[in-house]
N, C-alpha and C positions, 0 to 999 in steps of 0.2 A: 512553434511546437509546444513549448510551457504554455501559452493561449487556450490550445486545444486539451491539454490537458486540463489545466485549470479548467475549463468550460464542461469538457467531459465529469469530471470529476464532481461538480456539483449535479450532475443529471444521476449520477449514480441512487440516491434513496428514490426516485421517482422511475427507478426501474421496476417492472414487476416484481414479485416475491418469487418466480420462478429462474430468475435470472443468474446463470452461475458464473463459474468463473470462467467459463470461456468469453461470454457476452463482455466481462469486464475487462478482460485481457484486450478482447479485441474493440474495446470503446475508446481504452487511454493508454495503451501502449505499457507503461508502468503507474498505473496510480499509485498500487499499494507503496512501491519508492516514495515517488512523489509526495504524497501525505505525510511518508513519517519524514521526509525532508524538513516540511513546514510547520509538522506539530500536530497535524490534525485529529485527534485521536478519535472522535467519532467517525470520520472515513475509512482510518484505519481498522476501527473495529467492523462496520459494513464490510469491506473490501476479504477481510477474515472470516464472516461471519456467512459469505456467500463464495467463498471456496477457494478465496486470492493466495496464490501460490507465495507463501512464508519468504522463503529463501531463493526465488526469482532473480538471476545475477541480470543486472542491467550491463549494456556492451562493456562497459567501461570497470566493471567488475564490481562495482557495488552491491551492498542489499539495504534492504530498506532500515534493517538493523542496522547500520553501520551510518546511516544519512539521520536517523532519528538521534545517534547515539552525538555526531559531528552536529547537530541542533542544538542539542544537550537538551532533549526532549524525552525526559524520562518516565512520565505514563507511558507513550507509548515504548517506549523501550521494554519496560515493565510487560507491556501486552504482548507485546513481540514475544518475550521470553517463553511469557506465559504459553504463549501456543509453541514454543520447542525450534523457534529464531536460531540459525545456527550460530554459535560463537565463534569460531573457527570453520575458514573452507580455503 
């Protein structure tokens, strides 16, 4: 599963420009998690920037907020906010 994501995840800037957040929801299941897990702030920002749902609970109740923050990956935490990241849920 992390494979597939990882793999999806890098297909993401080679997606058309028309490509929203449905397309990416259903490419990686959680990128937007995912990346701020590992740090990736240019993912992060694509994944934002083509309509990736902010506050997305993954099964296990996470947000990407909360995976970026436990990295101690503070650009994107930083970006996260910026777009209105929830602090509390």
């Amino acid at each position: 599963m992390r494979l597939r994501i990882v793999l999806l995840t890098f297909l993401i800037p080679f997606l058309p420009q028309a490509a929203n957040a449905a397309t990416i929801e259903i490419l990686g299941d959680y990128p937007l998690i995912y990346n701020a897990s590992v740090g990736n702030y240019d993912a992060v920002q694509r994944i934002i920037n083509r309509g990736g749902k902010i506050n997305k609970l993954h099964p296990d109740g996470t947000t990407a907020l909360v995976e970026a923050a436990k990295g101690g990956h503070a650009d994107v935490i930083t970006l996260l906010l910026k777009h209105n990241a929830w602090t509390e849920y």
